[in-house]
PyMOL Python script that loads the backbone (N, CA, C, O; Angstrom):
from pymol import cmd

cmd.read_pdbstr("""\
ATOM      1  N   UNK A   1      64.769  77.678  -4.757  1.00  0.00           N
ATOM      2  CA  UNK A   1      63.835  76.602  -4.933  1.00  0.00           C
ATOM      3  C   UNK A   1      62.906  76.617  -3.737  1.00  0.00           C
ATOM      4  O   UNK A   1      63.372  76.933  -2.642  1.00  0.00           O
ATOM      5  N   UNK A   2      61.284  76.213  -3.894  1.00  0.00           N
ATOM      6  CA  UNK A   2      60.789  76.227  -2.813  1.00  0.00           C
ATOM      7  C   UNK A   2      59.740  75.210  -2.870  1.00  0.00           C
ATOM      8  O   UNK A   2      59.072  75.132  -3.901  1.00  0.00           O
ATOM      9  N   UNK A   3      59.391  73.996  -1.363  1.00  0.00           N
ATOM     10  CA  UNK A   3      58.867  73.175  -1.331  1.00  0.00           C
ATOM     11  C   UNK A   3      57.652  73.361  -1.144  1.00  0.00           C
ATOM     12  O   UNK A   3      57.661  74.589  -1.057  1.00  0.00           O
ATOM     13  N   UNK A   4      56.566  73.056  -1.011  1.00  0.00           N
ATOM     14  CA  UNK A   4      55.202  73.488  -0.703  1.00  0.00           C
ATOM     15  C   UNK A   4      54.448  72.402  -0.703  1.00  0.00           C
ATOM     16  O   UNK A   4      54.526  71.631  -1.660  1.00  0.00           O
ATOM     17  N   UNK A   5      53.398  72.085   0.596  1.00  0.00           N
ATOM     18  CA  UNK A   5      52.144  71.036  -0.268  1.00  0.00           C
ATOM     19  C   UNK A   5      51.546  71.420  -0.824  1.00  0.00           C
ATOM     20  O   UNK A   5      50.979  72.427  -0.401  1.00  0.00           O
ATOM     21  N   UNK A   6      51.233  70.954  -2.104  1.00  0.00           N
ATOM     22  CA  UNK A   6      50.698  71.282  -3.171  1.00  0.00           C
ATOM     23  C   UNK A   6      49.065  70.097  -3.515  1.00  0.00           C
ATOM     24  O   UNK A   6      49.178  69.028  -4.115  1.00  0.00           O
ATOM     25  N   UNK A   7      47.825  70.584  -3.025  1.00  0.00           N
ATOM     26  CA  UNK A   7      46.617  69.502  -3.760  1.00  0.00           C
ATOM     27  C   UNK A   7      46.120  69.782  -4.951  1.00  0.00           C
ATOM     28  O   UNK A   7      45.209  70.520  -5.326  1.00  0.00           O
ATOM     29  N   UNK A   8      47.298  68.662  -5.804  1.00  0.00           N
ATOM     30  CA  UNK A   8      47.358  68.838  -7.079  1.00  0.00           C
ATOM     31  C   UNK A   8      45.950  67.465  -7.245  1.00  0.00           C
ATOM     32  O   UNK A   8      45.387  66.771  -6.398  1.00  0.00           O
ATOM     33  N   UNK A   9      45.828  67.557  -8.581  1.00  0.00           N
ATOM     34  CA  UNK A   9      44.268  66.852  -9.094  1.00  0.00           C
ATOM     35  C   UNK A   9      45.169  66.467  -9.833  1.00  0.00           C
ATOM     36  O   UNK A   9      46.085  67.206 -10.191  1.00  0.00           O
ATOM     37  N   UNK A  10      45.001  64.705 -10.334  1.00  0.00           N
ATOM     38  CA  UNK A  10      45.001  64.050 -11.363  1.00  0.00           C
ATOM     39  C   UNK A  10      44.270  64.698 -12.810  1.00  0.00           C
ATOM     40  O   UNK A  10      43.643  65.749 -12.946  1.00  0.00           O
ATOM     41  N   UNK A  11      44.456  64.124 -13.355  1.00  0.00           N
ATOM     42  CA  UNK A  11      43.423  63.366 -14.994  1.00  0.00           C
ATOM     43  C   UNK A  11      41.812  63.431 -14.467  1.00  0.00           C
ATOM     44  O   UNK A  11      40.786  64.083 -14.663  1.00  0.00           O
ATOM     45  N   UNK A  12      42.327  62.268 -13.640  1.00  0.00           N
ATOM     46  CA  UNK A  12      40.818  61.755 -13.286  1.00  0.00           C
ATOM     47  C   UNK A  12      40.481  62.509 -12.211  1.00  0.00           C
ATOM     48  O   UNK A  12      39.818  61.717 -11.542  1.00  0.00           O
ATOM     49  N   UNK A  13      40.519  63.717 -11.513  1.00  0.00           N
ATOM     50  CA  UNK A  13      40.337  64.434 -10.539  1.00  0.00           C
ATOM     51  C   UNK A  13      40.386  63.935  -8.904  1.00  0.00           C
ATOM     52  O   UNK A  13      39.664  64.228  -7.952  1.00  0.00           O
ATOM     53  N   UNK A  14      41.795  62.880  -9.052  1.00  0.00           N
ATOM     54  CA  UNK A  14      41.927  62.475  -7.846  1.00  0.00           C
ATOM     55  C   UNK A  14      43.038  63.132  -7.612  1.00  0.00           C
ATOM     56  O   UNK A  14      43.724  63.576  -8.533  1.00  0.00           O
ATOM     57  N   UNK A  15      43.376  63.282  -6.241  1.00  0.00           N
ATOM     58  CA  UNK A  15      44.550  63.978  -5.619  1.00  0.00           C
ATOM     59  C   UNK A  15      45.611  63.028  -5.708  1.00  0.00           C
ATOM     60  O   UNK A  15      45.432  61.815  -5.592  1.00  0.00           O
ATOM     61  N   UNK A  16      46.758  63.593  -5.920  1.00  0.00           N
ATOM     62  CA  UNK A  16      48.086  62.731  -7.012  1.00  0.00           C
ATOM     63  C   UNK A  16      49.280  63.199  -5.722  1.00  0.00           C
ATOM     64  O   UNK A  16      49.615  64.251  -5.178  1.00  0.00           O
ATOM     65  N   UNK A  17      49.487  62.411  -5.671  1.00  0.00           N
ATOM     66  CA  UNK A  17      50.775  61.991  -4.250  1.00  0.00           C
ATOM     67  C   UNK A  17      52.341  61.637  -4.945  1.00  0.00           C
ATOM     68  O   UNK A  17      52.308  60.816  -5.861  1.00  0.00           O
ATOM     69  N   UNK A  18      53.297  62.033  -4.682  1.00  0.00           N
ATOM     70  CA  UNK A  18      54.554  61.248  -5.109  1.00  0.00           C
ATOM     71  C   UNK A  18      55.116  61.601  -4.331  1.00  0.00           C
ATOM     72  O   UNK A  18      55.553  62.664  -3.891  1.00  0.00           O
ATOM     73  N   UNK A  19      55.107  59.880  -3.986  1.00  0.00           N
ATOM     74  CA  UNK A  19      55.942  59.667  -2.711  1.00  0.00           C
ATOM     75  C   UNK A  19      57.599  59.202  -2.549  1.00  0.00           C
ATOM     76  O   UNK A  19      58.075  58.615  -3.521  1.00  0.00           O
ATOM     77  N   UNK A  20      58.234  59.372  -1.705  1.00  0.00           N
ATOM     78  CA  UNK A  20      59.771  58.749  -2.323  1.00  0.00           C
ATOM     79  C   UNK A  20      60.455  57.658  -3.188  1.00  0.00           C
ATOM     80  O   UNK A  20      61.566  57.597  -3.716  1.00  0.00           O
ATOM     81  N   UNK A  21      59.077  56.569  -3.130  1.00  0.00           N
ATOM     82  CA  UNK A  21      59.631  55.196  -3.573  1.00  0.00           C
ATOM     83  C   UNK A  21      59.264  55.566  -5.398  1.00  0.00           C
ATOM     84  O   UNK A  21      59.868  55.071  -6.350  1.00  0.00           O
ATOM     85  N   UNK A  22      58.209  56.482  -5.462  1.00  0.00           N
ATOM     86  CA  UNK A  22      57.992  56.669  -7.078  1.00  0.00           C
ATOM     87  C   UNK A  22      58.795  57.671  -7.320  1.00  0.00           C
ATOM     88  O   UNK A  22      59.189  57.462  -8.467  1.00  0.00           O
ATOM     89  N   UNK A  23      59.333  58.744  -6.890  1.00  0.00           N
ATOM     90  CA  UNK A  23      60.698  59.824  -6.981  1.00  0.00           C
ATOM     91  C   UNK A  23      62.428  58.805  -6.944  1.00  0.00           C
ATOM     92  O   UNK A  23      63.525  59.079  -7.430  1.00  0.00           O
ATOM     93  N   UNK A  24      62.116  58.041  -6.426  1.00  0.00           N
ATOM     94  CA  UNK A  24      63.348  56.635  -6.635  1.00  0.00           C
ATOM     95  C   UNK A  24      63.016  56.404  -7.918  1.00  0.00           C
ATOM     96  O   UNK A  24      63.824  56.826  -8.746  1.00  0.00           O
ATOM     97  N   UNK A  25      62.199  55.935  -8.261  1.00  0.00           N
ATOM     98  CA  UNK A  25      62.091  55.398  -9.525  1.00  0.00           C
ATOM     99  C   UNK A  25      61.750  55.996 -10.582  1.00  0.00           C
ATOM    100  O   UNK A  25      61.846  55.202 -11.518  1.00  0.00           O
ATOM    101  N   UNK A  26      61.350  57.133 -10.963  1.00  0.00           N
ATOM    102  CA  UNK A  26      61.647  58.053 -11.749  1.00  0.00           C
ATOM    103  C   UNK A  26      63.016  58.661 -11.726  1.00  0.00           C
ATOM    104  O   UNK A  26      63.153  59.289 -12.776  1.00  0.00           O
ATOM    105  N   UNK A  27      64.013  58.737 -11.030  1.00  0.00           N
ATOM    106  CA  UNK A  27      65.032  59.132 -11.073  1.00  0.00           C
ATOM    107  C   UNK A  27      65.772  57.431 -11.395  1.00  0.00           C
ATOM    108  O   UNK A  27      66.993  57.519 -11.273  1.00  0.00           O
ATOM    109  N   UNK A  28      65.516  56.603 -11.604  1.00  0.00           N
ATOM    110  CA  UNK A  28      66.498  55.452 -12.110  1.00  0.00           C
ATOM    111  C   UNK A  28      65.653  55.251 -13.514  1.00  0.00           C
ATOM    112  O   UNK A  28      65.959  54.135 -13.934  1.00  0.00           O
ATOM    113  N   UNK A  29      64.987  55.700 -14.148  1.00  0.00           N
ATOM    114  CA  UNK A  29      64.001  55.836 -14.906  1.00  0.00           C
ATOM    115  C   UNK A  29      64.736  56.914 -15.703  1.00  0.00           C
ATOM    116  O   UNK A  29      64.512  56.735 -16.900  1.00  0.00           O
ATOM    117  N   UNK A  30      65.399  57.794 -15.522  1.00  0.00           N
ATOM    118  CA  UNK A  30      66.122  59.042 -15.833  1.00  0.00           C
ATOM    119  C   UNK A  30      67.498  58.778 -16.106  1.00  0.00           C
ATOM    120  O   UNK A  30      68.048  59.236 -17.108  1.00  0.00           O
ATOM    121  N   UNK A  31      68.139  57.994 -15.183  1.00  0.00           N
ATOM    122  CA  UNK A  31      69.347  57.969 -15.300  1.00  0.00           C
ATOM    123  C   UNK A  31      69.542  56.446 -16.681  1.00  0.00           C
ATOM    124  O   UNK A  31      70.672  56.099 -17.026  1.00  0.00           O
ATOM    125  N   UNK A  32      68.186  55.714 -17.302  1.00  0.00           N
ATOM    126  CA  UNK A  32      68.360  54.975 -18.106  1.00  0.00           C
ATOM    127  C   UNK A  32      67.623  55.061 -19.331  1.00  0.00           C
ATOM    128  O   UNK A  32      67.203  54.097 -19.971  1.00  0.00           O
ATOM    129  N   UNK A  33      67.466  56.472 -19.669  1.00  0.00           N
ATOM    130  CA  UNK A  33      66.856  57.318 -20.453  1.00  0.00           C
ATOM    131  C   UNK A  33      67.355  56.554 -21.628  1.00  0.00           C
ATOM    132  O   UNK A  33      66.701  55.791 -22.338  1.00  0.00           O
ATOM    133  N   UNK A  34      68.855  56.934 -21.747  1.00  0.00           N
ATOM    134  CA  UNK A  34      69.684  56.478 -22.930  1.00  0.00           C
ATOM    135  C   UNK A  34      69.098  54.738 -23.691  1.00  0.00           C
ATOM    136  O   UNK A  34      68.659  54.576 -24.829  1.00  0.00           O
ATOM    137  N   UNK A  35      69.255  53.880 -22.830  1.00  0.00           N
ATOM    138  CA  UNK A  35      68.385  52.475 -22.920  1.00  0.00           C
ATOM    139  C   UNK A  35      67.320  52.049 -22.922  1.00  0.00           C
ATOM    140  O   UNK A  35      67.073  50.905 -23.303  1.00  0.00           O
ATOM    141  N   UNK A  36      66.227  53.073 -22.393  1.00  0.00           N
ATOM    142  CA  UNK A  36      65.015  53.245 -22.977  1.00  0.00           C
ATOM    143  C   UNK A  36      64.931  53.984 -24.241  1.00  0.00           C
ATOM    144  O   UNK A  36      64.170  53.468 -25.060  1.00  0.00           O
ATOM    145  N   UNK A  37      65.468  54.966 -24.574  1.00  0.00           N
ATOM    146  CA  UNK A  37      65.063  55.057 -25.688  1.00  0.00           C
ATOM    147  C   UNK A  37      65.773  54.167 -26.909  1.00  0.00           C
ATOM    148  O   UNK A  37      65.235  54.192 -28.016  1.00  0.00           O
ATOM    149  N   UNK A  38      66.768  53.520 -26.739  1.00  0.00           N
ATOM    150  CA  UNK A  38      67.368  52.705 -27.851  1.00  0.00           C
ATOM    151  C   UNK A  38      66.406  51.858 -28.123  1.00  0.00           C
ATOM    152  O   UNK A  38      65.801  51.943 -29.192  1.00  0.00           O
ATOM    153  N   UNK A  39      66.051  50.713 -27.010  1.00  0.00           N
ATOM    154  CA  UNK A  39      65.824  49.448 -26.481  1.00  0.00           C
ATOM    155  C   UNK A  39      63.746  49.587 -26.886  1.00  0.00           C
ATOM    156  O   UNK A  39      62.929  49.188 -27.715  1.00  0.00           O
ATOM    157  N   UNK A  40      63.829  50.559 -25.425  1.00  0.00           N
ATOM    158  CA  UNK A  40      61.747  50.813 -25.348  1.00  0.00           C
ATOM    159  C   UNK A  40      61.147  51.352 -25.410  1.00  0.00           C
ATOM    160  O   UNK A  40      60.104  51.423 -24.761  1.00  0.00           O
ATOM    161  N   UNK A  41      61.833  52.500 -26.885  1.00  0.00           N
ATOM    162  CA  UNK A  41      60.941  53.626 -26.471  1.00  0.00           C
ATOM    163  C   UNK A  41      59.588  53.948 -25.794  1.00  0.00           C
ATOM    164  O   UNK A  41      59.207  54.838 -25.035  1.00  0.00           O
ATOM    165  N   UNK A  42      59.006  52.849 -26.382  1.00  0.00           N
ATOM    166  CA  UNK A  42      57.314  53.064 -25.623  1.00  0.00           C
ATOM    167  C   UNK A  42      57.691  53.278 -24.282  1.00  0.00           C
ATOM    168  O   UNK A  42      57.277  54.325 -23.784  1.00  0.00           O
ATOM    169  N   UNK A  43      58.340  52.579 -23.619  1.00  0.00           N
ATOM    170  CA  UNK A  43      58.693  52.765 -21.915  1.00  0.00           C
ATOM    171  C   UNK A  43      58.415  54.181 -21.717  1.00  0.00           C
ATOM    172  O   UNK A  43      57.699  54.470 -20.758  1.00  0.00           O
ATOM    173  N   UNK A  44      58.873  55.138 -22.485  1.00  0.00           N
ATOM    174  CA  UNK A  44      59.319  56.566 -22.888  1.00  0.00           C
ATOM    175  C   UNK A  44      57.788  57.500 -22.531  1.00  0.00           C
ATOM    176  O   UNK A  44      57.660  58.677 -22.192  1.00  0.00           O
ATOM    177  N   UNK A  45      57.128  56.814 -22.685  1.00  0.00           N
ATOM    178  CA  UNK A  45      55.539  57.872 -23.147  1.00  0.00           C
ATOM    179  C   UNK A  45      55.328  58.594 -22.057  1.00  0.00           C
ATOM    180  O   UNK A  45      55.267  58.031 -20.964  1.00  0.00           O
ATOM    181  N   UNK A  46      55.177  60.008 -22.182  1.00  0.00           N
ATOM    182  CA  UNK A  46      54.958  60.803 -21.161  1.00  0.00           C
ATOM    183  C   UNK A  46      55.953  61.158 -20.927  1.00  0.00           C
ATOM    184  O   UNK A  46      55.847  61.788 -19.875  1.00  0.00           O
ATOM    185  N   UNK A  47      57.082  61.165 -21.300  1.00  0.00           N
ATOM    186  CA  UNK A  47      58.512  61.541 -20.779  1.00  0.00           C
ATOM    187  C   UNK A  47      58.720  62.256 -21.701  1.00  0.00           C
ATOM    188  O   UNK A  47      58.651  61.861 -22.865  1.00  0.00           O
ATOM    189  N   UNK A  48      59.158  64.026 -21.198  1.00  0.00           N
ATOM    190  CA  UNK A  48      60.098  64.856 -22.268  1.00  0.00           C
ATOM    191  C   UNK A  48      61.743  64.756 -21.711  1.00  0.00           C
ATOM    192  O   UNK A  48      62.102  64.403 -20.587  1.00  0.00           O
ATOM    193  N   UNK A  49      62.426  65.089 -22.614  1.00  0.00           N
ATOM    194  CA  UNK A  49      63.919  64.997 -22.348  1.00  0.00           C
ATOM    195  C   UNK A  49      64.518  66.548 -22.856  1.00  0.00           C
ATOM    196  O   UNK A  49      64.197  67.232 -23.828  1.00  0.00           O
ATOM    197  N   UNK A  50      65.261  66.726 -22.053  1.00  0.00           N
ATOM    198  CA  UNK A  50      65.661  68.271 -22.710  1.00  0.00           C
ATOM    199  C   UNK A  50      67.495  68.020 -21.766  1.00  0.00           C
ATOM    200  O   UNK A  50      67.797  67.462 -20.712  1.00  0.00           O
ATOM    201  N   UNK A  51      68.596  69.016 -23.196  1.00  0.00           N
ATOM    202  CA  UNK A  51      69.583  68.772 -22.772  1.00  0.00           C
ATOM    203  C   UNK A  51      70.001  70.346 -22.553  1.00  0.00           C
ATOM    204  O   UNK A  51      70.750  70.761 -23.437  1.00  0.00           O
ATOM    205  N   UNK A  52      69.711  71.139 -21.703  1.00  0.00           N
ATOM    206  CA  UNK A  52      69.829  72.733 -22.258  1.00  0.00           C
ATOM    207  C   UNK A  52      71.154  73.289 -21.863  1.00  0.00           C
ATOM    208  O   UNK A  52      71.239  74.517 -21.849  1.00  0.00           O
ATOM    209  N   UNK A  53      72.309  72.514 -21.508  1.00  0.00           N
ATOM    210  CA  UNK A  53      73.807  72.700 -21.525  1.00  0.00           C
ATOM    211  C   UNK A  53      73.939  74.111 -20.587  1.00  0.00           C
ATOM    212  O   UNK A  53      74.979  74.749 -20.753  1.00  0.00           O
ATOM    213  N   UNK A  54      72.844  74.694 -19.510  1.00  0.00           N
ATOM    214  CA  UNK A  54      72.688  76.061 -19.081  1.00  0.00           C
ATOM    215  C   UNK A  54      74.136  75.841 -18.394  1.00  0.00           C
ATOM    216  O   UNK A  54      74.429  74.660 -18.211  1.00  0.00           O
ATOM    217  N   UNK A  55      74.995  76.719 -18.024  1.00  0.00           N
ATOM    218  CA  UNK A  55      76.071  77.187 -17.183  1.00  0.00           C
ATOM    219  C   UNK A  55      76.122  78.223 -16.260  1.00  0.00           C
ATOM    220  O   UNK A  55      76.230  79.288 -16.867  1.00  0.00           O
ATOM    221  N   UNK A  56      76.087  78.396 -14.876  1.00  0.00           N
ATOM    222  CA  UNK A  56      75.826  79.467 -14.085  1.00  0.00           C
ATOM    223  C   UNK A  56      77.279  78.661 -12.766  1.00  0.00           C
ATOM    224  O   UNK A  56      77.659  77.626 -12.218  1.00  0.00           O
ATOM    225  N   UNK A  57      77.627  80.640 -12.984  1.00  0.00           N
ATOM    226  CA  UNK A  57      78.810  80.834 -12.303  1.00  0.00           C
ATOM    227  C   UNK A  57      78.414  81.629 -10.909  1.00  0.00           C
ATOM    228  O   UNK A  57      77.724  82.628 -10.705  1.00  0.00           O
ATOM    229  N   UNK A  58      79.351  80.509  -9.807  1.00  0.00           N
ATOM    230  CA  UNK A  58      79.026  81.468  -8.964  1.00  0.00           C
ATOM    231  C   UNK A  58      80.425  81.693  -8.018  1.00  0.00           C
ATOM    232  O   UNK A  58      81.363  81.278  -8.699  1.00  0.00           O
ATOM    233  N   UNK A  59      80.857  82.132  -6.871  1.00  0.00           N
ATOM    234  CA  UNK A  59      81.964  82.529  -6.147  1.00  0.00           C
ATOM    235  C   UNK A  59      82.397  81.297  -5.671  1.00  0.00           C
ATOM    236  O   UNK A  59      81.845  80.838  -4.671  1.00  0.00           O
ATOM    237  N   UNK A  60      83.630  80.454  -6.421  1.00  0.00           N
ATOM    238  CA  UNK A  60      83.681  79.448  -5.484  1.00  0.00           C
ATOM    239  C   UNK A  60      83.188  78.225  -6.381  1.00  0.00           C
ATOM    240  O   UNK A  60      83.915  77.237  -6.274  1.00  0.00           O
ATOM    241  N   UNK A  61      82.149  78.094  -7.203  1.00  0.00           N
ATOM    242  CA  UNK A  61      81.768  76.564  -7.799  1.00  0.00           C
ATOM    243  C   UNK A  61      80.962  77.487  -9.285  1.00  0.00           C
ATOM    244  O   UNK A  61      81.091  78.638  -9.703  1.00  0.00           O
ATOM    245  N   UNK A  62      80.298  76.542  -9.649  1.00  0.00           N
ATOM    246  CA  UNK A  62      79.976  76.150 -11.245  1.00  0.00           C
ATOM    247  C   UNK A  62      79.181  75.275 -11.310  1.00  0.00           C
ATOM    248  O   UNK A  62      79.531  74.145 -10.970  1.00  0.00           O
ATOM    249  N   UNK A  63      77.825  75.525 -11.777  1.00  0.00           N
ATOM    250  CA  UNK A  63      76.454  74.566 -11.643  1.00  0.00           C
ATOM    251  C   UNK A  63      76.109  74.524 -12.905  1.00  0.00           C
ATOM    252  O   UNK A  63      75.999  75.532 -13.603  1.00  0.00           O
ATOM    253  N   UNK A  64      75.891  73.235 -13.336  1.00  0.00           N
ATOM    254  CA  UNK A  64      75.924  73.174 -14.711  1.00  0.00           C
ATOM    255  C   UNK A  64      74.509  72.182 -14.881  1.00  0.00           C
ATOM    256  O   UNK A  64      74.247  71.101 -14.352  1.00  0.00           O
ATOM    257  N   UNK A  65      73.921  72.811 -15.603  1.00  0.00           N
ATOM    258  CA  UNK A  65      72.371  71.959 -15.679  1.00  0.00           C
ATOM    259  C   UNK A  65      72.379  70.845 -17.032  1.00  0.00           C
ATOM    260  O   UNK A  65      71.879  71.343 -18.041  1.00  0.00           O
ATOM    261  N   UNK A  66      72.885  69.383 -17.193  1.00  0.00           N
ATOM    262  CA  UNK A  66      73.494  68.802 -18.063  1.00  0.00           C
ATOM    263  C   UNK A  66      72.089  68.043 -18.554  1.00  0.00           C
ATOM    264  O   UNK A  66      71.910  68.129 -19.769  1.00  0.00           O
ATOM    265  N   UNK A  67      71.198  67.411 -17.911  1.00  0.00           N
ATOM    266  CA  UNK A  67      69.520  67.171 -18.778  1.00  0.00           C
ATOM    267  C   UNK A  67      68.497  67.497 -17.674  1.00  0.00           C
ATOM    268  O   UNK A  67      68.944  67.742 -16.554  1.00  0.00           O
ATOM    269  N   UNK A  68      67.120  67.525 -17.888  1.00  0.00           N
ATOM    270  CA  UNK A  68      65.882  67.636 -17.474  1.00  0.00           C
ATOM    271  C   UNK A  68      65.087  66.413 -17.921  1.00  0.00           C
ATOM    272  O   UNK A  68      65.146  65.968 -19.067  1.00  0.00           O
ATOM    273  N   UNK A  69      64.489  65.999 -17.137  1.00  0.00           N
ATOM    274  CA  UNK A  69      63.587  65.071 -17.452  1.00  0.00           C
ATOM    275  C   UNK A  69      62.311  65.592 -17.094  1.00  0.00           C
ATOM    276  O   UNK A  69      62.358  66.166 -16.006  1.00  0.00           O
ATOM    277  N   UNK A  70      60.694  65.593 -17.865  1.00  0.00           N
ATOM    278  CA  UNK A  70      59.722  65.945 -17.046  1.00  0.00           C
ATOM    279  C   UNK A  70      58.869  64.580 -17.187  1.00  0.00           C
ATOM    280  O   UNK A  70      58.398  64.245 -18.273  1.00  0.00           O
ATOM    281  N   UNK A  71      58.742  63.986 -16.272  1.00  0.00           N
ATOM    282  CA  UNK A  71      57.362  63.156 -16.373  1.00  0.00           C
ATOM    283  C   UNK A  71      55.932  63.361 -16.146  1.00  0.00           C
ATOM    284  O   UNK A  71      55.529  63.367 -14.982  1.00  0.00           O
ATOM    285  N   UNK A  72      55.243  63.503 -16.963  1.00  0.00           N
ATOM    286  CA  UNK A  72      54.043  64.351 -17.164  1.00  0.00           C
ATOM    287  C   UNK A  72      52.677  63.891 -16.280  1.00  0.00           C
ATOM    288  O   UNK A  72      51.794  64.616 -15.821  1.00  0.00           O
ATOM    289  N   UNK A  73      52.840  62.266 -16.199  1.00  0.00           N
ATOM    290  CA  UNK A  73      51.870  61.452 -15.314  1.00  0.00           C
ATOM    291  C   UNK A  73      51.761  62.286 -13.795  1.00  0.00           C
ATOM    292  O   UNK A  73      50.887  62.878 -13.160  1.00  0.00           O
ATOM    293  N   UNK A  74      53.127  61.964 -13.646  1.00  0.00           N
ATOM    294  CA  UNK A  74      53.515  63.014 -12.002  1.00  0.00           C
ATOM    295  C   UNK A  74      53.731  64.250 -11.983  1.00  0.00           C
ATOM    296  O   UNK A  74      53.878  64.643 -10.826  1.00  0.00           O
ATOM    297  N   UNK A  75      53.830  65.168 -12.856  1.00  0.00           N
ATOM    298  CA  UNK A  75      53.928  66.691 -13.013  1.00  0.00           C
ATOM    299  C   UNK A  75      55.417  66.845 -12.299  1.00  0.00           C
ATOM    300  O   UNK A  75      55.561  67.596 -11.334  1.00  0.00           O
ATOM    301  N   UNK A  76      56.541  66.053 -12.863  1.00  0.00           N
ATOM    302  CA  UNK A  76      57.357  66.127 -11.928  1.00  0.00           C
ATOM    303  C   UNK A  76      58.231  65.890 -13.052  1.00  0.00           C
ATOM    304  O   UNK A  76      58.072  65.170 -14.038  1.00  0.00           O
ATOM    305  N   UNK A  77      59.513  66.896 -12.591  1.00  0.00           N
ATOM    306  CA  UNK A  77      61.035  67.179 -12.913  1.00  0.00           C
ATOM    307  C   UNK A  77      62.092  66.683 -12.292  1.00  0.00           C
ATOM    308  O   UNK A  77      62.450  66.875 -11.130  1.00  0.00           O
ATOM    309  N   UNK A  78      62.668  65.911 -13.280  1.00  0.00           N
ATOM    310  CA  UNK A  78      64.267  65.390 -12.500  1.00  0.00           C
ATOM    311  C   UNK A  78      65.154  66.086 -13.306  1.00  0.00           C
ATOM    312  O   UNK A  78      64.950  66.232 -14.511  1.00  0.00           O
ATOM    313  N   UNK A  79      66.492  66.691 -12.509  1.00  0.00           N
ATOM    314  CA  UNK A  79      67.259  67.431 -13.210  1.00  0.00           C
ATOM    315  C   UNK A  79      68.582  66.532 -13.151  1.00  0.00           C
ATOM    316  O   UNK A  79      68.468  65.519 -12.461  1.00  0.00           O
ATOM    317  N   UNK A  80      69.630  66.713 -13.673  1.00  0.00           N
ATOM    318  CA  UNK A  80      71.246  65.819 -13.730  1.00  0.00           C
ATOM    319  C   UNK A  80      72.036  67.075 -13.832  1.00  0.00           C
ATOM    320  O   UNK A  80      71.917  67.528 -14.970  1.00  0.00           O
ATOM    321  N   UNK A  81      72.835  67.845 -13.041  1.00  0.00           N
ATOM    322  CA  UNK A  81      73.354  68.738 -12.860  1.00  0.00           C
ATOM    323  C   UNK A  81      74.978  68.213 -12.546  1.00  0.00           C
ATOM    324  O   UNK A  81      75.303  67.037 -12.384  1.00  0.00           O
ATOM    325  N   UNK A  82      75.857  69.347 -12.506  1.00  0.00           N
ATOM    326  CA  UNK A  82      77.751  68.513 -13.090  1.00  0.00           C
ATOM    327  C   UNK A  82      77.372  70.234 -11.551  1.00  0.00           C
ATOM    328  O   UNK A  82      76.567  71.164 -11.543  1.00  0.00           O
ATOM    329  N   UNK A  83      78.419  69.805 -10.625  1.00  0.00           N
ATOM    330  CA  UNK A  83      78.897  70.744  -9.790  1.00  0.00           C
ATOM    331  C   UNK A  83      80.180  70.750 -10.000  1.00  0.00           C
ATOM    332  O   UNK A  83      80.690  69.755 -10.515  1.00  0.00           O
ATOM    333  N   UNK A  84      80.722  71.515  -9.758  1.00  0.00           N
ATOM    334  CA  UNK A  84      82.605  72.102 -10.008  1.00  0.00           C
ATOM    335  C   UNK A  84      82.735  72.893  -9.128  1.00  0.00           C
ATOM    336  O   UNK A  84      81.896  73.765  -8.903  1.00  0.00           O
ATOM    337  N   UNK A  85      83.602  72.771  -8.591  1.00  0.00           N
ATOM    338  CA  UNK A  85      84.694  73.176  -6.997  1.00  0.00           C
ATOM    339  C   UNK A  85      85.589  74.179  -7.757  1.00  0.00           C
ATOM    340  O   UNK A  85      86.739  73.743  -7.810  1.00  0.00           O
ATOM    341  N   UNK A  86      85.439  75.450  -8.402  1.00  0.00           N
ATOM    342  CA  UNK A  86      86.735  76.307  -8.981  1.00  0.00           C
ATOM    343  C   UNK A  86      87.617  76.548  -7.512  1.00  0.00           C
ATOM    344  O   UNK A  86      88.681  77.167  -7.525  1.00  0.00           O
TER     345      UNK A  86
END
""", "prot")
cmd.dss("prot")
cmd.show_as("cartoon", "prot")
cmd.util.cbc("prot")
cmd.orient("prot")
């Protein structure tokens, strides 16, 4: 994985920032996916959901990629991953 500043452009061709307090809240935004979509879906718009069950083995543990969230406003990915200690 690799971090980078990135001067990404909005919609509206303004430079688009995400800062920790909106990465907080897209990730509690994620983790209530399930209740937004019952409850609001509209809450939902701009949000893809993907469950791709990937499994990768390595010496020692087990990384398991269990959903993806992309929020499209922020060009930004939250992942929910299961670690295992073999």
């Amino acid at each position: 994985m690799t971090f980078y500043q990135d001067e990404r452009k909005g919609k509206d061709g303004r430079r688009v920032d995400v800062v920790p307090e909106r990465l907080l809240s897209l990730m509690d935004k994620a983790k209530a996916y399930p209740l937004f979509a019952e409850n609001r879906p509209d809450a939902l718009a701009g949000v893809l959901h993907a469950t791709p069950g990937i499994t990768n083995y390595y010496d020692g543990f087990t990384v398991r990629i269990r959903d993806v969230w992309h929020f499209e406003q922020d060009d930004t990915l939250i992942f929910r991953v299961g670690l295992e200690n073999t």
